[in-house]
C-alpha positions in Angstrom: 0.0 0.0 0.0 2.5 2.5 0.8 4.1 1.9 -2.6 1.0 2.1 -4.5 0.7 5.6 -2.8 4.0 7.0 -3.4 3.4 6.0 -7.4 0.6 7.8 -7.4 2.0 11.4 -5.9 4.9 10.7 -8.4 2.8 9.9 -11.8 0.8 12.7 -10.2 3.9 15.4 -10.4 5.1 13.7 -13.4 1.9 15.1 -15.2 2.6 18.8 -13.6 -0.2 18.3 -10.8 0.5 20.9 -8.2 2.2 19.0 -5.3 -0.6 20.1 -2.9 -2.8 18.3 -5.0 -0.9 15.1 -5.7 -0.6 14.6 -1.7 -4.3 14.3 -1.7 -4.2 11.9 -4.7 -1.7 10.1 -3.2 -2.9 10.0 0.5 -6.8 9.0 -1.4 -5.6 5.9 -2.6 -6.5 3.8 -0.2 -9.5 4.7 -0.3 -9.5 3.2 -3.9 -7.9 0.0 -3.2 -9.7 -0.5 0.4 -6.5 -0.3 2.3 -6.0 1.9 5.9 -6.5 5.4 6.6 -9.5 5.5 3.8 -11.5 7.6 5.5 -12.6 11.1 3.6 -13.5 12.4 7.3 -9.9 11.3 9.1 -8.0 13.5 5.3 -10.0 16.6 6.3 -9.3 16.1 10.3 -5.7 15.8 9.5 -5.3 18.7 7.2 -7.1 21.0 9.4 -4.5 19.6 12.7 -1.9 20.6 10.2 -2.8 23.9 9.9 -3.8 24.5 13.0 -0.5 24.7 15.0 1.1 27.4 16.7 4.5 26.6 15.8 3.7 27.1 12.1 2.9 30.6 12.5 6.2 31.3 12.2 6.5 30.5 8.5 4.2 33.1 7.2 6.0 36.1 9.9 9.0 35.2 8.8 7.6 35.7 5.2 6.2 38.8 6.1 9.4 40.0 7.7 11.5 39.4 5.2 9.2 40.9 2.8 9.1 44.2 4.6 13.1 44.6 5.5 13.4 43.7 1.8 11.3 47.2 1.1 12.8 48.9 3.7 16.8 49.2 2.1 17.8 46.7 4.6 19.7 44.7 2.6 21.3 48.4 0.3 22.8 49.1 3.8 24.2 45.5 4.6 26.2 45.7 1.5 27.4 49.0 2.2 28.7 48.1 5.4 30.7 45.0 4.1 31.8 46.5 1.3 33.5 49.5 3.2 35.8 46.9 4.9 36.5 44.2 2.0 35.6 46.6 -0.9 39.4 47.3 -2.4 40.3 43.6 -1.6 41.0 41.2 -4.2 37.4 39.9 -4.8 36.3 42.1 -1.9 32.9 42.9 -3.8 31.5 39.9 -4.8 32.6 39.1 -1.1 30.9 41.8 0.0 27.6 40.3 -1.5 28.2 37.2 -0.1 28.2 38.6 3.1 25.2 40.1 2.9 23.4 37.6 1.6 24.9 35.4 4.7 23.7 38.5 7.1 20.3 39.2 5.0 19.5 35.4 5.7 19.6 35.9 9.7 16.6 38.0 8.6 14.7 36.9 5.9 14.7 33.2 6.3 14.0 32.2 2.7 16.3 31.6 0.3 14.2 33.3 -3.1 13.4 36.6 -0.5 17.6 37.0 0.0 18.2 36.6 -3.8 15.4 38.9 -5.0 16.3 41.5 -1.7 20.0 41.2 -2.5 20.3 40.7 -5.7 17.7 43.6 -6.7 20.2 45.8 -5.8 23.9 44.3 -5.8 23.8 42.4 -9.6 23.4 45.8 -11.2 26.1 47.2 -8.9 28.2 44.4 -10.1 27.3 44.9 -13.8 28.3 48.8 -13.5 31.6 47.9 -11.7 32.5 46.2 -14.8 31.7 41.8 -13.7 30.3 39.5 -15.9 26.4 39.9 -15.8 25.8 36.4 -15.7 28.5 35.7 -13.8 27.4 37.9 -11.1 23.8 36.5 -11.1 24.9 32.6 -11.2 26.8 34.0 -7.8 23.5 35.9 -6.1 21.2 33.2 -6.6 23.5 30.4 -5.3 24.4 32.7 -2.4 20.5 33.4 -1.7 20.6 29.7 -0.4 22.3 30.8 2.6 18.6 32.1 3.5 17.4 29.1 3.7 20.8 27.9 6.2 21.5 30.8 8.3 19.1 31.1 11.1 16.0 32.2 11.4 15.5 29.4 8.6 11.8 28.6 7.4 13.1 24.7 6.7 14.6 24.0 9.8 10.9 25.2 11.0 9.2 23.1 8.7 11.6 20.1 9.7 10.9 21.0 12.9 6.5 20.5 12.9 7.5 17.3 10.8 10.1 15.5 13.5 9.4 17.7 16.4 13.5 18.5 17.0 13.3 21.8 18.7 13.2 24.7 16.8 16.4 26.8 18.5 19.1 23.8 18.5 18.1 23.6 14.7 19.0 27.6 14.5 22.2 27.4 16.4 23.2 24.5 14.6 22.6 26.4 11.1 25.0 28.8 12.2 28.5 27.5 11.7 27.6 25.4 8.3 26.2 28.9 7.4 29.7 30.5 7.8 30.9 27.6 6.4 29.7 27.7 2.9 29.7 31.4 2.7 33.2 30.8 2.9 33.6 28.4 0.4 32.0 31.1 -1.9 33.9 33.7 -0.9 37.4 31.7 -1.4 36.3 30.7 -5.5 35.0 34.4 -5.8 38.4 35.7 -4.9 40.0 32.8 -6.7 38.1 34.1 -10.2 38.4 37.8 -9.6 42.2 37.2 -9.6 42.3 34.8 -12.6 39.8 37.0 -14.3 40.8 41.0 -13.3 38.9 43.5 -11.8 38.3 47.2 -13.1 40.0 48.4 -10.1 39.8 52.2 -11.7 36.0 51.8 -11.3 36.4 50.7 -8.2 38.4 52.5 -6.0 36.2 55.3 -7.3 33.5 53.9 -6.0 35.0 52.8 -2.6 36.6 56.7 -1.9 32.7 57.2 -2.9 31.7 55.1 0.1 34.6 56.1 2.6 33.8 59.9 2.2 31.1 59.1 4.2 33.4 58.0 6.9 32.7 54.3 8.9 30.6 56.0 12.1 28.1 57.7 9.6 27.9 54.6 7.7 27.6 52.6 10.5 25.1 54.8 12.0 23.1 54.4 9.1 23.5 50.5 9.1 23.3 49.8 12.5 19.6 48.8 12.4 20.0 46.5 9.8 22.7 45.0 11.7 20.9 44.9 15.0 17.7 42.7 14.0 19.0 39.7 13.7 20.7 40.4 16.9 17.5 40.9 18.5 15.8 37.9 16.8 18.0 35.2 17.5 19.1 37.1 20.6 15.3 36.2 21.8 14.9 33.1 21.1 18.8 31.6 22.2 18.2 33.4 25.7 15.1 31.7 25.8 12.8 34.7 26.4 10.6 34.4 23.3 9.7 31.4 21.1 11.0 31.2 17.7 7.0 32.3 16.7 6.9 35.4 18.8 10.5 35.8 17.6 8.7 35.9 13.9 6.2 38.4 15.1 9.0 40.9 16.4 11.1 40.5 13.3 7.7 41.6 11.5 7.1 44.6 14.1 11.1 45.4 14.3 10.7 45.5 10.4 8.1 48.1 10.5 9.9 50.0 12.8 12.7 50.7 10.8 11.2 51.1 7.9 8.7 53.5 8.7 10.3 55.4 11.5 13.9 55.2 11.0 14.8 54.9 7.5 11.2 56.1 6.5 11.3 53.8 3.4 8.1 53.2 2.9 5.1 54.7 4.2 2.1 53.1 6.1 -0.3 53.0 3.0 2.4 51.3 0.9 2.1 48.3 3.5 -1.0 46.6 2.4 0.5 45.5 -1.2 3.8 43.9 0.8 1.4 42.0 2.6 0.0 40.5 0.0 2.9 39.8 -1.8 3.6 38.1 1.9 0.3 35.9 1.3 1.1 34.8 -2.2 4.6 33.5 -1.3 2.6 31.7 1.6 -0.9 30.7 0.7 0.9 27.7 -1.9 3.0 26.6 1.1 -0.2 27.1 3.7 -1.8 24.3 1.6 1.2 22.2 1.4 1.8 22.0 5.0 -1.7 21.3 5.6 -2.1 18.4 3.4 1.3 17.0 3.9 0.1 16.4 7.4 -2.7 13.5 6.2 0.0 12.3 3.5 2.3 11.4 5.9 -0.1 9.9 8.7 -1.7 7.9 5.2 1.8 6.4 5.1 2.2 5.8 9.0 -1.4 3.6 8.5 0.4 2.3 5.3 3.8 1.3 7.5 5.5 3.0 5.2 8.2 4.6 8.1 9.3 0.7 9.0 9.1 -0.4 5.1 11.9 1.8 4.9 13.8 2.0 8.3 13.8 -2.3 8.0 15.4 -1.3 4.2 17.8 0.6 5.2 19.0 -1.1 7.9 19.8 -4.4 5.3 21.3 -2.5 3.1 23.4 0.3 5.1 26.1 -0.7 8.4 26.8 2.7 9.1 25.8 6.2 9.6 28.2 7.5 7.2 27.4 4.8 3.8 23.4 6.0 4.7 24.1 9.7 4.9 26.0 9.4 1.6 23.2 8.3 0.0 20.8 10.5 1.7 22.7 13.2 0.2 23.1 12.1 -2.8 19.1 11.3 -3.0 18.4 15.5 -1.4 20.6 16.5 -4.2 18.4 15.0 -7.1 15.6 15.6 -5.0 16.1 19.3 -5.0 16.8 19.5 -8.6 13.0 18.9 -9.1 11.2 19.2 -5.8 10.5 22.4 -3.5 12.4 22.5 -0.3 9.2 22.7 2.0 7.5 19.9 0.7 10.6 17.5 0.7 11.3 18.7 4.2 7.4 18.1 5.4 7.5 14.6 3.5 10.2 12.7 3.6 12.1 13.5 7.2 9.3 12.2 9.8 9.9 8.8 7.0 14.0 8.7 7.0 14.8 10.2 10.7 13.7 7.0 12.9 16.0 5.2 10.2 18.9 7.5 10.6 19.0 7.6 13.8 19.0 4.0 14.5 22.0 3.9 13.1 23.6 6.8 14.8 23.1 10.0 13.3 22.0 12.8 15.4 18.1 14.1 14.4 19.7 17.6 14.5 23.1 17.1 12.2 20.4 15.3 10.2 18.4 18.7 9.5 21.2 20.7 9.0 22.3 17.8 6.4 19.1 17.9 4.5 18.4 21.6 4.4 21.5 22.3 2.9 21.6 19.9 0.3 18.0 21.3 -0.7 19.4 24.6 -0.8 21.5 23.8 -3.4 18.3 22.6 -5.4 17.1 26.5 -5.1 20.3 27.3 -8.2 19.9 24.4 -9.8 18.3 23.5 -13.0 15.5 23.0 -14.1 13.2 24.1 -11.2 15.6 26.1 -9.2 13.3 29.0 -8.1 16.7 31.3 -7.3 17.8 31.1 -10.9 14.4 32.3 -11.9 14.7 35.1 -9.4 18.2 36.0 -10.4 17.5 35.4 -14.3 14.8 38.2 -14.1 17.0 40.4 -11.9 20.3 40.3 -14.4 17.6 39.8 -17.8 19.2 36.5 -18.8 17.7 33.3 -18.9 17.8 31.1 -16.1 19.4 28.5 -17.8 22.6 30.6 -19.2 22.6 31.6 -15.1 23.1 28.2 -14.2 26.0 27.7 -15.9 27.5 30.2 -14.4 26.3 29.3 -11.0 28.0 25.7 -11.1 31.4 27.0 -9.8 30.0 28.2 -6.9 27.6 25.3 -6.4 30.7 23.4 -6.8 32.3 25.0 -3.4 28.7 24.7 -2.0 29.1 21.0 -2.5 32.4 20.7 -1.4 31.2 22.8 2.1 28.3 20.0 1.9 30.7 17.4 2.0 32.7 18.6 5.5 29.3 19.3 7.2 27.7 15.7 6.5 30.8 14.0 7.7 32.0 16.2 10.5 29.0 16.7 12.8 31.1 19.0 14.9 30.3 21.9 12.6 26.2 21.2 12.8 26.5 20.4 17.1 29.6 22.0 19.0 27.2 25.2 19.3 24.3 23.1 21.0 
């Protein structure tokens, strides 16, 4: 039975059906073939309980959040601020966007929301300083998947309602791998700025531009940008707020800022950013809810010890399993939203992995980053879209140019799945 209903969700998306919608197909079927969990009435009660959490609020404030810091020139004064420092470096630009996008992320949570707020503003920056258009774009929209890594991260909250691993270890354990791949960016950026040259005359124009305004006025002016994730994660490591009233003081801090002290926006402007907040969530909303009933369909259906008994024939160790895992995520997020792989498939392989020794937590970390790299890859990488609109080249084209940095991605991937230390010594 649990076979027959994982054919069905996957002729379902192989025909284009919305994945909301092959859940349902998938989680109805049996109720064609008479097996357990048939029951129209016990599909609605489960997609209503998994709506109907507190926890999950956090998904759509975190949206909204990012959204309004994204209007507000948040991310215009991140870059700014990095730049000053690393700007005349070898590289030190395209650093310098790495870095925000790394910073951004401990705001926005969502990888597409960094790579549209970053990359709105640093790709023609880049362009004018004389980089490679497509270059620079392949580069935002495989850094935007450090929004979905650094913490506040909507995947480790989705993993989080699916497996029920608290929600703060998985943010201080994003942290380091984070770091880690930014990094790994920064290192081939600097690598291909030297091979490649720089217009340094256009540059060091630009940077006495920025230093005229001296470091306290410019940090003055970015201080606020810098502060909220400060005060986000701040709240939720000391333990005085949740990670979903954390959400809804990221949205209120965002307001703040935007209306009173960079007076970006202005209060009647606010009701189109929230809707572009309920678009983004309203597909995921309906996810989450029936994902809930898919995956108690597949509980009924024993589909959890199907494959925990599999792959503990077929795997000795924690490290031959994760290798596969990874390689699996990777393919998986060539063709598959993050969310809905998270929701899915980790309540089904965690028991598995952890009865043979991996830790639930390095576990997330391990499976949200390889889906990350799914956002800049082709052919249903939604960051190449974003950046391919951005930079006015096709996402494909983008791609290409994105594989050396999803190359040091990988290689970043590779440390963090086999040395747990960089996912747990923060816990």
């Amino acid at each position: 039975m649990a076979l027959w209903i994982f054919v069905v969700f996957l002729v379902a998306l192989a025909f284009a059906v919305p994945i909301a919608i092959s859940m349902v197909m998938g989680a109805l079927t049996p109720l064609v073939l008479g097996g357990p969990g048939s029951s129209i009435q016990q599909l609605i009660a489960n997609s209503f309980s998994g709506s109907d959490t507190t926890p999950i609020l956090a998904v759509p404030l975190f949206i909204l959040g990012g959204v309004l810091m994204a209007e507000g020139g948040i991310s215009r004064r991140l870059f700014n601020f990095f730049a000053y420092f690393v700007g005349n470096l070898p590289g030190g630009l395209p650093c310098a966007v790495i870095l925000t996008c790394l910073f951004y992320g401990a705001i926005s949570g969502s990888g597409p929301a960094t790579t549209a707020a970053v990359g709105s503003m640093t790709i023609p920056f880049l362009i004018e300083m004389g980089y490679d258009r497509t270059w620079s774009a392949g580069m935002v929209a495989t850094a935007g998947g450090l929004g979905v890594i650094i913490p506040p991260s909507i995947p480790f909250v989705l993993y989080s309602l699916a497996t029920g691993v608290s929600t703060g270890a998985l943010f201080l354990a994003g942290v380091l791998p984070g770091v880690l791949i930014g990094l790994s960016m920064m290192i081939y950026a600097v690598v291909y700025c030297i091979k490649q040259g720089e217009d340094k005359e256009k540059i060091s124009a630009k940077m006495k531009e920025l230093r005229a305004k001296g470091f306290f006025n410019l940090f003055k002016e970015s201080f606020w940008a810098l502060l909220s994730p400060v005060i986000v994660l701040g709240g939720i490591y000391s333990g005085i707020v949740t990670p979903t009233e954390a959400a809804c003081i990221s949205v209120f801090y965002a307001l703040f800022v935007s209306l009173v002290i960079y007076k970006s926006f202005t209060i009647k402007e606010i009701i189109p950013f929230l809707g572009n907040a309920v678009k983004t969530y309203a597909p995921l909303c309906f996810v989450l809810a029936f994902a809930t009933a898919f995956g108690r369909v597949l509980a009924l259906a024993k589909a959890p010890i199907v494959i925990e008994n599999f792959i503990l024939q077929n795997f000795s160790s924690g490290f031959s399993v994760l290798t596969a895992i990874v390689i699996i995520f990777l393919i998986l997020g060539m063709v598959m939203d993050t969310g809905p792989a998270i929701v899915i498939l980790s309540p089904i392989l965690l028991p598995a992995v952890q009865s043979l020794g991996v830790n639930a937590i390095h576990f997330g970390v391990i499976m949200v980053c390889c889906l990350s790299i799914g956002l800049a890859t082709p052919p249903f990488g939604l960051d190449l879209f974003v950046a391919g609109t951005l930079s006015d080249t096709p996402p494909m084209t983008v791609a290409k140019k994105a594989m050396p940095f999803i190359i040091a991605f990988g290689i970043a991937l590779f440390i963090i799945t086999y040395v747990p230390w960089f996912s747990l010594v923060l816990l």
